[in-house]
BALOKE-848678 format. One record per residue: residue number from 0; residue in three letters; x, y, z of N, C-alpha, C in turn. Coordinates in steps of 0.02 Angstrom, whole numbers, m for minus. Example, Ala and Ser with C-alpha at 12.3 -4.5 7.8 and 13.67 -1.06 7.14 Angstrom:
<atoms>
ATOM resi resn    n.X    n.Y    n.Z   ca.X   ca.Y   ca.Z    c.X    c.Y    c.Z
ATOM    0  ALA    660   m284    390    615   m225    390    660   m165    390
ATOM    1  SER    642   m112    354    684    m53    357    645      2    394
</atoms>
This chain:
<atoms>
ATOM resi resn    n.X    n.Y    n.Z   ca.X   ca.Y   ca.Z    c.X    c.Y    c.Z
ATOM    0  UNK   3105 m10282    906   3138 m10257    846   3085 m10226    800
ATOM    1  UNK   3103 m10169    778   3054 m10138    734   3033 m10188    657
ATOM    2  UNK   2989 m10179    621   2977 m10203    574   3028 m10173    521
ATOM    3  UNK   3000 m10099    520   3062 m10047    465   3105 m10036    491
ATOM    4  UNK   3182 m10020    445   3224  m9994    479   3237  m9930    522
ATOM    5  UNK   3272  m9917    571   3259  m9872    612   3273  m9815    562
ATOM    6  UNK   3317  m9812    490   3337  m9742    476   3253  m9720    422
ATOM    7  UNK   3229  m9768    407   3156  m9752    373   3110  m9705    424
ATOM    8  UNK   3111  m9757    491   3083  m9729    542   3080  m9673    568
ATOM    9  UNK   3145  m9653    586   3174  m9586    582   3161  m9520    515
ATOM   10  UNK   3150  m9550    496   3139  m9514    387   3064  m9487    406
ATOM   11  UNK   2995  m9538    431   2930  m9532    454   2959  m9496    501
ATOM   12  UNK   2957  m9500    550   2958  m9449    614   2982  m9372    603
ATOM   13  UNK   3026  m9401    587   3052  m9310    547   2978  m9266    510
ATOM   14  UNK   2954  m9308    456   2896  m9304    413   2834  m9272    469
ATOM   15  UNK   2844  m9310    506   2771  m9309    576   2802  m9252    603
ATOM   16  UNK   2856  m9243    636   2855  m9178    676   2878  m9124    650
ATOM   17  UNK   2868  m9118    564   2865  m9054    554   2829  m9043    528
ATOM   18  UNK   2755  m9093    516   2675  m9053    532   2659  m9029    565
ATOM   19  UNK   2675  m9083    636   2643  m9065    692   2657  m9011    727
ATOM   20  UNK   2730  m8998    710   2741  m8923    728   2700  m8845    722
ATOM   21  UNK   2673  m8855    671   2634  m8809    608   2575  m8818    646
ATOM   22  UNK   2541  m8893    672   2486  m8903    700   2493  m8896    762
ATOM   23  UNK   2522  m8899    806   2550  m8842    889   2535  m8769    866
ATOM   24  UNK   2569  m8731    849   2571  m8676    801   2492  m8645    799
ATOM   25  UNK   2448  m8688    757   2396  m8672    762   2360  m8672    810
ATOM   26  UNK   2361  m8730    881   2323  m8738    922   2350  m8683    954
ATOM   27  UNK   2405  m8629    973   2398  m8584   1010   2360  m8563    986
ATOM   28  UNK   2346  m8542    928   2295  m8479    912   2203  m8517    922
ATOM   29  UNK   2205  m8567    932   2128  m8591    973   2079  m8546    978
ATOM   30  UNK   2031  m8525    945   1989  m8491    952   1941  m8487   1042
ATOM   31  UNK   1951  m8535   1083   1959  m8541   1157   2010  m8507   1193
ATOM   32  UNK   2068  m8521   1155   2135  m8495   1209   2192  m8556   1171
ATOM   33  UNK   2245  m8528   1200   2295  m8564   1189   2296  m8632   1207
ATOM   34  UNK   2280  m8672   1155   2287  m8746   1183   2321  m8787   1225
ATOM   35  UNK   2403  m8754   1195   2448  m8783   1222   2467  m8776   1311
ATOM   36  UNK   2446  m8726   1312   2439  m8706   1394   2377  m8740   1432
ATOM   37  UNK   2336  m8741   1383   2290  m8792   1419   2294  m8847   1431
ATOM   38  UNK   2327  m8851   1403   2332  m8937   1416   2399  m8945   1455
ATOM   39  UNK   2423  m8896   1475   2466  m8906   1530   2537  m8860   1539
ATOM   40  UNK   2553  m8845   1475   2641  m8797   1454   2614  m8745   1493
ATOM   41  UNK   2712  m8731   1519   2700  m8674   1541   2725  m8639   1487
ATOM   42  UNK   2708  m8586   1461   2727  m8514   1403   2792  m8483   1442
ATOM   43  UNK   2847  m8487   1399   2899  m8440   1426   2918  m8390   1372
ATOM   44  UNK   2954  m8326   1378   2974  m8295   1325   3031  m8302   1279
ATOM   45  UNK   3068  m8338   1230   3131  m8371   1193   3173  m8321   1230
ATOM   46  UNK   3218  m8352   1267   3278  m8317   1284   3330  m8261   1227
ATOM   47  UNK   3314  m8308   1168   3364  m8280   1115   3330  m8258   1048
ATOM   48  UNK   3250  m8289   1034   3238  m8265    976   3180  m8214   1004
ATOM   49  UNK   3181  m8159    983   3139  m8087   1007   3077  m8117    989
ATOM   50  UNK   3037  m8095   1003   2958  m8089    994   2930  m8161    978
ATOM   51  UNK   2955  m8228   1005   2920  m8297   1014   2941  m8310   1083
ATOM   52  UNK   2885  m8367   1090   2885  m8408   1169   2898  m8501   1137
ATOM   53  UNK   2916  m8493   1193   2930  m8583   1208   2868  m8608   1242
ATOM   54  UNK   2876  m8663   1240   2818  m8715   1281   2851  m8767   1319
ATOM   55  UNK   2836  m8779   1399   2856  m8832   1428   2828  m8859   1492
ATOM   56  UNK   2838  m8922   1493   2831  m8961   1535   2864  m9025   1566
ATOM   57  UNK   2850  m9039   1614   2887  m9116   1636   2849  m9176   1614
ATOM   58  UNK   2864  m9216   1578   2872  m9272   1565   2896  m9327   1562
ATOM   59  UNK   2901  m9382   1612   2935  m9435   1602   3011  m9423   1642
ATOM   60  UNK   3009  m9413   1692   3081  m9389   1738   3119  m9349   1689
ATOM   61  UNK   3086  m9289   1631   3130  m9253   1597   3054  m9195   1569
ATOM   62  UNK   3097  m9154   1518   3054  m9089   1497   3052  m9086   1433
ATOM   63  UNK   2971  m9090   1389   2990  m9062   1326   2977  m8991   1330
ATOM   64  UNK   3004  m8982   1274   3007  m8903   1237   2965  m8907   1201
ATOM   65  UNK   2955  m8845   1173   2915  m8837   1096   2927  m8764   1088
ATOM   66  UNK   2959  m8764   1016   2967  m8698   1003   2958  m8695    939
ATOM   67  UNK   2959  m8631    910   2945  m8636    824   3011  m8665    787
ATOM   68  UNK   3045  m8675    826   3131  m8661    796   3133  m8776    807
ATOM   69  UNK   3124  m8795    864   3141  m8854    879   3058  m8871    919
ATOM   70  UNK   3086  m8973    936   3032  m9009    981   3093  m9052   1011
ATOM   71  UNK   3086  m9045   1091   3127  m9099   1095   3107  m9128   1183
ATOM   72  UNK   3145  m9172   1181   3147  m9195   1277   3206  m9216   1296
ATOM   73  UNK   3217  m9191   1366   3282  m9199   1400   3262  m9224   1478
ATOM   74  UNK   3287  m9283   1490   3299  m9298   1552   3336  m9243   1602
ATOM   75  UNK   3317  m9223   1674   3339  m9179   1694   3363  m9200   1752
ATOM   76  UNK   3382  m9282   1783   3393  m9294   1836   3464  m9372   1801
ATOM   77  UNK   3487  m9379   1741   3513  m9449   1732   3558  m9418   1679
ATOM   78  UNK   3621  m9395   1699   3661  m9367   1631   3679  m9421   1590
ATOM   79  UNK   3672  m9460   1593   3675  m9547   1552   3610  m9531   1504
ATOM   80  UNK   3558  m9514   1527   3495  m9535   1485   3505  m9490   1429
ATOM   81  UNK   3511  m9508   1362   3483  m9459   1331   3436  m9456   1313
ATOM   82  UNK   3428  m9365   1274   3363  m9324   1267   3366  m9323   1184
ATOM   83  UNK   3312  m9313   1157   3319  m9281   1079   3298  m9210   1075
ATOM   84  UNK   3326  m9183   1022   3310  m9121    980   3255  m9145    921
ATOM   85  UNK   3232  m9105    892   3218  m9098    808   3211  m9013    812
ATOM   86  UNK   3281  m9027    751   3254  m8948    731   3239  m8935    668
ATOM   87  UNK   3190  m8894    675   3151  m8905    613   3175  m8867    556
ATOM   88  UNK   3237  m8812    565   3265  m8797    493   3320  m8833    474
ATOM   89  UNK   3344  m8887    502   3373  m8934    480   3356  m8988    461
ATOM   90  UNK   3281  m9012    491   3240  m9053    460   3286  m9128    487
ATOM   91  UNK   3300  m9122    554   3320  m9183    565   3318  m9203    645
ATOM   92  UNK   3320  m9250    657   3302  m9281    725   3383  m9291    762
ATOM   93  UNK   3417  m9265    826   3482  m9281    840   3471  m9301    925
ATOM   94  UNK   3513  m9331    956   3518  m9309   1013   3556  m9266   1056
ATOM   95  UNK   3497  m9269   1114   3520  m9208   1161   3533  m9261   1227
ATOM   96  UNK   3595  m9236   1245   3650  m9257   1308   3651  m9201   1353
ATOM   97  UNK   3620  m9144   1361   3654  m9113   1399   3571  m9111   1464
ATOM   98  UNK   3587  m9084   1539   3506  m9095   1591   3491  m9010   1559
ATOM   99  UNK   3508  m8979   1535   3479  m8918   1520   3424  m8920   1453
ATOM  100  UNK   3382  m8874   1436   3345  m8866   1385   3386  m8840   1342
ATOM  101  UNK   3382  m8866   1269   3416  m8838   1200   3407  m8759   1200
ATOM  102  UNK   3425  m8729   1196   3402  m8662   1147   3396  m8631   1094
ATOM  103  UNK   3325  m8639   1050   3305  m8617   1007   3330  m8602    976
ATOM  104  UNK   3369  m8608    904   3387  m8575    846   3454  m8574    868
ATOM  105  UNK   3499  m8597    932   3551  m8620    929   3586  m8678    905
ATOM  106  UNK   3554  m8737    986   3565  m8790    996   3558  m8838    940
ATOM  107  UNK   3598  m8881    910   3572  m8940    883   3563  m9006    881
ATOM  108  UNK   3584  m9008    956   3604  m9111    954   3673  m9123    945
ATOM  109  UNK   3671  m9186    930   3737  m9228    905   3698  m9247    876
ATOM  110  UNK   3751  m9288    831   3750  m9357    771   3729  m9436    824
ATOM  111  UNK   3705  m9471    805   3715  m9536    831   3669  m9600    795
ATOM  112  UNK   3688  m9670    804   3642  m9714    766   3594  m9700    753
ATOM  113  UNK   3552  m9713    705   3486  m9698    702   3441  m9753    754
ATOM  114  UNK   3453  m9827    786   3440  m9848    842   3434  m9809    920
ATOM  115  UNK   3489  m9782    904   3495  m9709    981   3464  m9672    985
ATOM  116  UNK   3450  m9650    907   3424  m9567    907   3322  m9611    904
ATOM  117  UNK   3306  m9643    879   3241  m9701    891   3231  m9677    962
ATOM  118  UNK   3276  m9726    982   3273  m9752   1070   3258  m9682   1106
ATOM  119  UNK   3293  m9641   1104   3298  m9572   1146   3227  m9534   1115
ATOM  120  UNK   3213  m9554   1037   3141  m9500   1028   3087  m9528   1069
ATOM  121  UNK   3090  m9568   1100   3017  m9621   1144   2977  m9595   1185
ATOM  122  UNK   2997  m9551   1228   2979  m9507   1272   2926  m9427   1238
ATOM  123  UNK   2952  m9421   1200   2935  m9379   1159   2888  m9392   1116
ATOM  124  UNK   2866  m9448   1085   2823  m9473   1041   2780  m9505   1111
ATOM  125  UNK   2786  m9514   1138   2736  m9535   1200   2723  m9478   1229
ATOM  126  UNK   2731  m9410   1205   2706  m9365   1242   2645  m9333   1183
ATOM  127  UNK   2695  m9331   1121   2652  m9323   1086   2577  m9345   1089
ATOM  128  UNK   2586  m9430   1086   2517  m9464   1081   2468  m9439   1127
ATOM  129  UNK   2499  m9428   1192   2454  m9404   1228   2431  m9328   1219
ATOM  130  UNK   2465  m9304   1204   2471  m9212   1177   2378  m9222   1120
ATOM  131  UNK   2411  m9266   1072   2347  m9287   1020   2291  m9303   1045
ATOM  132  UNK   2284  m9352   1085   2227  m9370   1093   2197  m9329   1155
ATOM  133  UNK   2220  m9291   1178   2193  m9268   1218   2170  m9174   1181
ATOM  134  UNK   2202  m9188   1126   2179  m9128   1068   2085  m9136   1039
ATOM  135  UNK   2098  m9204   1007   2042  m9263    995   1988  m9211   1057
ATOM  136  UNK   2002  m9254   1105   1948  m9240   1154   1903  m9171   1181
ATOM  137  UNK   1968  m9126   1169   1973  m9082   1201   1965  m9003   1149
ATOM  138  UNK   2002  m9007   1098   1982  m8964   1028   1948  m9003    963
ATOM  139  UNK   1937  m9064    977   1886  m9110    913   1930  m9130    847
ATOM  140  UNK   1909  m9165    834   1934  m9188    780   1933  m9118    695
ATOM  141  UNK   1875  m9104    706   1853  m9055    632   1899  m9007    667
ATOM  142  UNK   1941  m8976    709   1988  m8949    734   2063  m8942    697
ATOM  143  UNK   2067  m9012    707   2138  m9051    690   2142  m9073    616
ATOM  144  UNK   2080  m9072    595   2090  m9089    515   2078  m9022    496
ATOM  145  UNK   2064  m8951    525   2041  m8899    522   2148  m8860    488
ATOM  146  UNK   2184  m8897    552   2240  m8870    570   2297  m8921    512
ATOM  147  UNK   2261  m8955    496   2301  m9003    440   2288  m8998    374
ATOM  148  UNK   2224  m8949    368   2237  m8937    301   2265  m8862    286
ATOM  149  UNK   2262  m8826    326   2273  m8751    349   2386  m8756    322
ATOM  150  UNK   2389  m8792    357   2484  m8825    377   2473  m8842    281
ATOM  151  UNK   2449  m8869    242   2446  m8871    161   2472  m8821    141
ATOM  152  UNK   2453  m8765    144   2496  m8696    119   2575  m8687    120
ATOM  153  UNK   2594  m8706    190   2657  m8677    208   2689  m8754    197
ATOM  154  UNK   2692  m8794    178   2744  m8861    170   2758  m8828     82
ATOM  155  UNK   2805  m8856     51   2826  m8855    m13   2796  m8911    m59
ATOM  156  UNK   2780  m8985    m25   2774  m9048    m30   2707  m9072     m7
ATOM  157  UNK   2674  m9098    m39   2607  m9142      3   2632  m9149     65
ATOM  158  UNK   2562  m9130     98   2584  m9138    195   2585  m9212    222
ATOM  159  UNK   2613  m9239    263   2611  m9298    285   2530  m9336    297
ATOM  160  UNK   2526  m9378    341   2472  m9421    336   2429  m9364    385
ATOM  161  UNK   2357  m9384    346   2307  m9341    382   2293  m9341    462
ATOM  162  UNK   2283  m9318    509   2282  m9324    572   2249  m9404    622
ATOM  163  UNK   2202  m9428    598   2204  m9475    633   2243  m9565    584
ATOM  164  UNK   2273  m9525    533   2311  m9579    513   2390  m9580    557
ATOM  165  UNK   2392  m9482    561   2473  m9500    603   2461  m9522    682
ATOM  166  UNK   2392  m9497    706   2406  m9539    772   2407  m9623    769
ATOM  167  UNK   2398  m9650    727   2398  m9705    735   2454  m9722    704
ATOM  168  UNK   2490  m9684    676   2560  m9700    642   2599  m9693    715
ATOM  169  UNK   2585  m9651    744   2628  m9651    822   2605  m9699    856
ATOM  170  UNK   2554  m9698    866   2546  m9769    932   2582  m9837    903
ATOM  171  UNK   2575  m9819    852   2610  m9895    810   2683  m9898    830
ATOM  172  UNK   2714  m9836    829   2761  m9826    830   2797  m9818    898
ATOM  173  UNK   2757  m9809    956   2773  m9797   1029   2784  m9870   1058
ATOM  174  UNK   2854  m9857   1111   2884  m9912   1152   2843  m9911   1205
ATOM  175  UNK   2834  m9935   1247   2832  m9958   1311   2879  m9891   1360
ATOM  176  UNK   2869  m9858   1394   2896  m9829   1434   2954  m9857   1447
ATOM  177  UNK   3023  m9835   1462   3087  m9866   1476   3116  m9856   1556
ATOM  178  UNK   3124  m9896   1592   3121  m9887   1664   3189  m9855   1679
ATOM  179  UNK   3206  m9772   1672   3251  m9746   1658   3256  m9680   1719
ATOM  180  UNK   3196  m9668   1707   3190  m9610   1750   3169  m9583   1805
</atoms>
C-alpha cells in the first residue's frame, strides 16, 4: 500500500511527466545525436500531426510512445492488461485499453480509479527510470540539469523537482514488475 494517496500520487506524476517531456524534447536535440534513438526508439513520422515524430519501443510485453502531444504504454499481446496515456495538453494521466498505440493529439484514455490508472502507469515509470539513468550515464548529469533548467522558460509555474531529486522520486515510486506480460 502506498504511503500517499494514489490521487496525490497521480497529481506528482502528472507534475514529473510534463517535465520530463520538455526533457526528452531536449535530449533529441543532443549535441551527439538524438538521444532518444540512442538509447534505443525507433523515430517514426506522427501519422496525424505534420512535421513531428513519435518515439518507440517494446517494453515489458507492451510499447511506449513518446510524442510531443502524449507518453504512454500499451500492452500489445493481453487485451485485459491495461496501458496508460498522459496527455500533456490535458495535463492528466488516463488509461489506455486498446493493443494499438494512442494517436497523438487524438487519443485520450478513459477515466478510471486513480488505484488503476497508478497500477497501469508502472510499466511506464519503470521505463522511465531506466530511460534516466541510463541518460545519467550516458549524456551526464550537467546534461540533465543542463535540460532542467532550459524546460524553466516554457512551464508557467516553478518546474518540478530538480533531476536527480525526480529520479529518486520515481524509484521511490516504482512497483516491482507485475507478472502480466
Amino acid at each position: 500500500m502506498q504511503s500517499q494517496s494514489y490521487y496525490k500520487l497521480l497529481k506528482k506524476a502528472t507534475q514529473g511527466l510534463s517535465q520530463q517531456m520538455i526533457m526528452w524534447g531536449h535530449d533529441v536535440k543532443h549535441p551527439e545525436g538524438n538521444a532518444l534513438q540512442r538509447y534505443g526508439l525507433q523515430r517514426d513520422p506522427s501519422a496525424i500531426l505534420k512535421g513531428t515524430s513519435s518515439y518507440s519501443m517494446q517494453w515489458e510485453g507492451g510499447r511506449v510512445l513518446l510524442h510531443g502531444a502524449l507518453a504512454s504504454w500499451h500492452c500489445e499481446h493481453e487485451p485485459e492488461q491495461s496501458g496508460i496515456i498522459y496527455c500533456r495538453k490535458l495535463k492528466r494521466i488516463n488509461l489506455w485499453c486498446e493493443m494499438r498505440s494512442p494517436v497523438p493529439g487524438i487519443d485520450k484514455g478513459s477515466h478510471a480509479s486513480e488505484q488503476r490508472r497508478w497500477e497501469a502507469l508502472q510499466p511506464l515509470l519503470r521505463w522511465l527510470i531506466d530511460y534516466e539513468e541510463w541518460a545519467l550515464s550516458n549524456l551526464g548529469s550537467d546534461w540533465r540539469m543542463k535540460t532542467w533548467t532550459a524546460q524553466k522558460s516554457l512551464l508557467h509555474n516553478d518546474p518540478w523537482l530538480r533531476p536527480a531529486e525526480a529520479l529518486a522520486w520515481w524509484r521511490e515510486q516504482a512497483q516491482h514488475k507485475a507478472q502480466c506480460c
